[in-house]
C-alpha positions in Angstrom: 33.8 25.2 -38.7 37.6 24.1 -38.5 40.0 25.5 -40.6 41.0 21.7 -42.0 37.1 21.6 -43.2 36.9 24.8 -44.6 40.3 23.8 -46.5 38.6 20.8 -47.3 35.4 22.5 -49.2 38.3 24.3 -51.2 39.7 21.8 -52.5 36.4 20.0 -53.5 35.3 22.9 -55.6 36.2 22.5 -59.9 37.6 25.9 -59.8 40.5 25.0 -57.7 41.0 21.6 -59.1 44.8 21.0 -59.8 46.1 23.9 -57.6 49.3 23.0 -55.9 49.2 23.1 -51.9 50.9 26.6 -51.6 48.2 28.5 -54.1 45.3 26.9 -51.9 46.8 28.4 -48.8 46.6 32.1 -50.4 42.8 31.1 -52.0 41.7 30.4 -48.4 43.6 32.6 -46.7 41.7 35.5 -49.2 38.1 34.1 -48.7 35.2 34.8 -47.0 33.0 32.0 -45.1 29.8 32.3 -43.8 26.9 30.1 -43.0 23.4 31.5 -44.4 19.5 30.0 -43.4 17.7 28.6 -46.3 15.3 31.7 -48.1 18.3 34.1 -48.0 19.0 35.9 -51.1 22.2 36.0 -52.1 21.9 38.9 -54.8 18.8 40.2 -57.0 18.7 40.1 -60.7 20.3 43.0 -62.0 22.8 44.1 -59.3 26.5 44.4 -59.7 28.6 41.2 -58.7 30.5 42.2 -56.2 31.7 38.2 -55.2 32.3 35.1 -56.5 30.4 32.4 -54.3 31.6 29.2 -53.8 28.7 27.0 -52.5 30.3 24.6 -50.0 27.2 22.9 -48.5 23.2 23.4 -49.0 20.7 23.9 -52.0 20.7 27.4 -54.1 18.5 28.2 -56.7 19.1 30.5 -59.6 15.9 32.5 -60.9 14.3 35.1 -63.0 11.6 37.0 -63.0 9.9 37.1 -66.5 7.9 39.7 -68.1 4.3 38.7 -66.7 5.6 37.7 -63.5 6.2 34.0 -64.2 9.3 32.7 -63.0 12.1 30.6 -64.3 14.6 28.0 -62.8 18.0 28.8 -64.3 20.2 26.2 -62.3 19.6 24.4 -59.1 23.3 24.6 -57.3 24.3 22.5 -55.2 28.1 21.6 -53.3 30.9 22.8 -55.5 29.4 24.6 -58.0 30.0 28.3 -58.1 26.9 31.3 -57.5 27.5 34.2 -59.9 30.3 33.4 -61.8 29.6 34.2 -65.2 28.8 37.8 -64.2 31.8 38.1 -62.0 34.0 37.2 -64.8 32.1 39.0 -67.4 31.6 42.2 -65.5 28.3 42.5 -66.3 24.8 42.5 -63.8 23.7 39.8 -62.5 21.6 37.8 -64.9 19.1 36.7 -61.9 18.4 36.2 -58.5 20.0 33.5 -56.0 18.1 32.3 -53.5 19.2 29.6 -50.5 16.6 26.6 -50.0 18.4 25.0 -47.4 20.9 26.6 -44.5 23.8 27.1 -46.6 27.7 27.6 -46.1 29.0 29.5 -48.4 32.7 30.5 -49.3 33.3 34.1 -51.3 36.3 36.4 -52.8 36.0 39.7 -53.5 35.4 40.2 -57.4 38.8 42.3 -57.4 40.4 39.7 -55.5 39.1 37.1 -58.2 40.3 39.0 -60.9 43.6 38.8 -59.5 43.4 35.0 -58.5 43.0 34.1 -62.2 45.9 36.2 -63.5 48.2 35.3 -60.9 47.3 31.4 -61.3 46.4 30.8 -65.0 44.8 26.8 -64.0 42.3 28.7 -62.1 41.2 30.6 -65.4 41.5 27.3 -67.5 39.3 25.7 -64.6 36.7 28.1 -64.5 36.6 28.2 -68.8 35.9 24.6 -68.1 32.9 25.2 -65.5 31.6 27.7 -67.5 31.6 26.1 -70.6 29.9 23.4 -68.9 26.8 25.6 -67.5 26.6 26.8 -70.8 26.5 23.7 -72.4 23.7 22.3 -70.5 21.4 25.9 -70.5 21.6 25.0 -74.0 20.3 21.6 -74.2 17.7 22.1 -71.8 16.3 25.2 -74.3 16.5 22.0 -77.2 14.5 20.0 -75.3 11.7 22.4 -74.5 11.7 23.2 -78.3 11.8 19.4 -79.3 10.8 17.3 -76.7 7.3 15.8 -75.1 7.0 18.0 -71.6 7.1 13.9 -70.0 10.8 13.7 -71.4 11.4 17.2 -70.2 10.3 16.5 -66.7 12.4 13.5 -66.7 15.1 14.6 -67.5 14.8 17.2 -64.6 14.8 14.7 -62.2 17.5 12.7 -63.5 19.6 15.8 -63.7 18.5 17.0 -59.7 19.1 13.1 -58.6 22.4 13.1 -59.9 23.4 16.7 -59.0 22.3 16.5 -55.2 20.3 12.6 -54.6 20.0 10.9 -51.6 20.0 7.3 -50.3 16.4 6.5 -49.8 14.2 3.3 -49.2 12.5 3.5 -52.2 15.1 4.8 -54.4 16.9 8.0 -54.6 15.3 11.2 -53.3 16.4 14.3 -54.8 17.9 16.2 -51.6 15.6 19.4 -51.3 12.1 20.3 -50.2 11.2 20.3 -54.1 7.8 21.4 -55.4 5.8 20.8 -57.9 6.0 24.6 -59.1 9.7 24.1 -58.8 9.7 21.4 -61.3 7.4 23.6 -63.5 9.5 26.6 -63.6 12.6 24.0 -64.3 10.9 22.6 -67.1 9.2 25.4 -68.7 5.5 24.4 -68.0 2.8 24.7 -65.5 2.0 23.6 -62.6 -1.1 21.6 -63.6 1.1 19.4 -66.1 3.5 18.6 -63.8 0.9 17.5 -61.1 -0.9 15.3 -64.1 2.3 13.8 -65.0 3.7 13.1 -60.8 0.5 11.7 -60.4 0.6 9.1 -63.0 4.4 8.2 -62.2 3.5 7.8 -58.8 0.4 4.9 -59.4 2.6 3.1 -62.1 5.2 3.0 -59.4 7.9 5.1 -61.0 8.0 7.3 -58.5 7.1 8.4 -55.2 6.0 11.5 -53.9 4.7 13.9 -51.0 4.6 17.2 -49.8 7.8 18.5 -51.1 9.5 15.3 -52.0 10.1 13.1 -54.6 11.8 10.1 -54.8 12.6 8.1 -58.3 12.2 4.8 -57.7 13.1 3.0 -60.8 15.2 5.0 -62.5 15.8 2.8 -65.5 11.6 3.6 -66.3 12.6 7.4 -65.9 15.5 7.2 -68.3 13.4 5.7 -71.2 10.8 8.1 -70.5 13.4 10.6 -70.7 14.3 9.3 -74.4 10.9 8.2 -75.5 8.5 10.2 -73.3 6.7 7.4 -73.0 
């Protein structure tokens, strides 16, 4: 990958928004790029953060492993957002486990050197107070809705979230741009894999969606959105 590219994944990323030319320069010149196959882990639940990931390209999905054995979907990452951040700024282990689902390229600092990044340019701090914030914010609803909502909203708004995150162009709508499981949306939503199925399989007859082996494809997205409000 060319140095004008690599500049260019910099530049797209929130933490670096508003840098001035010369600070960019020293953030690339300080990082790390490499390009990863998809079912690479990044870092296990509990280990020490030792780098701040910037994901430049490719799918990442954030995990843990529950007491039982059952599995959670903490975030699906995708372009531009940032892979262990909170425990890199925090200092503390790594909540959970990251794990590439498609060939990846990645872009990393040091944590030291990330440390020193944010006290020697103070937007970088205010940027990644913003992204955090953000991540936060949205962990937060998603634990209202599985306490409130119908698991039909909840799975709704799952897909609306992964379509607007990392959707593609598709004949029949807007596929969401990863080989995506149903156990993938039941660990996102908080449910099991036989609901999900029940409720894709509905969807699918009334036309609302479309799906097959690891795809899905929201069709009419304006049906998905009430759903999302009414669960019906």
């Amino acid at each position: 990958m060319s140095e004008s590219n690599v500049h260019e994944l910099l530049v797209r990323n929130p933490l670096f928004a508003g840098l001035p030319q010369t600070a960019l320069d020293e953030v690339l010149l300080t990082s790390k790029l490499r390009m990863i196959p998809a079912k690479t882990v990044l870092y296990h639940q509990g280990d020490t953060p030792n780098e701040l990931i910037a994901l430049g390209k490719g799918i990442v999905k954030v995990w843990q492993m529950r007491n039982g054995g059952a599995i959670a979907t903490i975030h699906v990452l995708g372009p531009g957002d940032l892979v262990g951040d909170i425990a890199v700024f925090r200092h503390v282990p790594l909540p959970a486990t990251a794990t590439a689902i498609t060939d990846c390229i990645l872009l990393s600092w040091a944590a030291a050197r990330t440390h020193e990044l944010i006290e020697r340019y103070p937007t970088i701090g205010a940027n990644a107070l913003g992204y955090v914030s953000r991540r936060s914010e949205e962990l937060a609803q998603r634990l209202c809705e599985m306490a409130t909502e119908r698991v039909e909203q909840r799975i709704a708004r799952a897909l609306l979230r992964l379509a607007d995150q990392i959707g593609l162009a598709a004949p029949e709508g807007v596929e969401i741009g990863y080989p995506l499981s149903r156990q993938d949306i039941a660990e996102i939503v908080g449910t099991d894999l036989y609901v999900v199925s029940r409720v894709l399989h509905d969807w699918a007859e009334r036309g609302v969606i479309v799906t097959g082996r690891l795809r899905v494809v929201l069709c009419d997205r304006q049906r998905i959105e009430q759903i999302a409000t009414d669960g019906k």
